[in-house]
Steps between C-alpha positions, in 0.01 A plus 500: 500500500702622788235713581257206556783309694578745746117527553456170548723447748355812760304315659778237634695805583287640691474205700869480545471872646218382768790176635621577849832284669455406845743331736421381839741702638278825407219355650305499823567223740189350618592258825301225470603312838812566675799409265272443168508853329327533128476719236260517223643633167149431335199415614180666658651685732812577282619845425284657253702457236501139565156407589362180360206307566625221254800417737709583755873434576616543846865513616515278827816524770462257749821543773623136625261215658177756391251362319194652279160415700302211408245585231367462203308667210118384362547605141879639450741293381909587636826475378798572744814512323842504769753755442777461826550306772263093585219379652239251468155535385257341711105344344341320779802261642662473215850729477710603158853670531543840349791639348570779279321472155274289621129528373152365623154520372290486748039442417273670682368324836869362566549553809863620556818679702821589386826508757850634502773336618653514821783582316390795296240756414285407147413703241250445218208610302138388506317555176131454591216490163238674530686744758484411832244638755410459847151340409636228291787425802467274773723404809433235661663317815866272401376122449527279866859472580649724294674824601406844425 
């Protein structure tokens, strides 16, 4: 019976044996626009180890008063979840504060920014499903009247 057991459960150890840890702090920086650095710990263009084409979850640092450009996606839909530091997320001309542990779903075809503070930097993740990719992204000018 053992035997059987041990057999049975290969296959989930092997699986365990394929897992990799990242941390963003391992990873390449990829400058997005002066003081917005990201980093994707899965995704398309992930390391191999963490390639997906199911989803993608970025790391975003954004240094005081930066904000993310103005875009949006056709078919993926986001979640940005805020580790340190406030901002606001902006939808058109409508603005939401941001503090840590704060969490936003956001549909495709919403267009959107996110800013930091002119206080302090903000950190947070963006979980995009399926993973994000330049063909399903698209920026677009800030509404009339609004800042950049």
């Amino acid at each position: 019976m053992t035997r059987w057991l041990l057999l049975a459960l290969l296959p989930g150890l092997a699986l365990a044996q394929t897992l990799s840890v990242h941390h963003p702090d391992e990873l390449k920086d990829i400058i997005v626009s002066p003081g917005v650095l990201l980093k994707e710990l899965t995704g398309r263009t992930a390391p191999a180890s963490a390639r997906s084409d199911k989803v993608s979850v970025a790391y975003f640092h954004l240094e005081p008063s930066k904000a993310s450009a103005w875009s949006y996606t056709k078919q993926g839909e986001e979640s940005f979840f805020v580790l340190k530091g406030h901002g606001e997320i902006r939808t058109g001309k409508q603005t939401q504060a941001l503090r840590p542990g704060s969490y936003i779903v956001i549909p495709p075809k919403v267009v959107r920014s996110i800013k930091a503070s002119a206080e302090e930097a903000l950190e947070f993740y963006a979980i995009t499903a399926p993973a994000w990719s330049s063909d399903d992204d698209v920026l677009v000018n800030a509404p009339d009247g609004i800042d950049k």
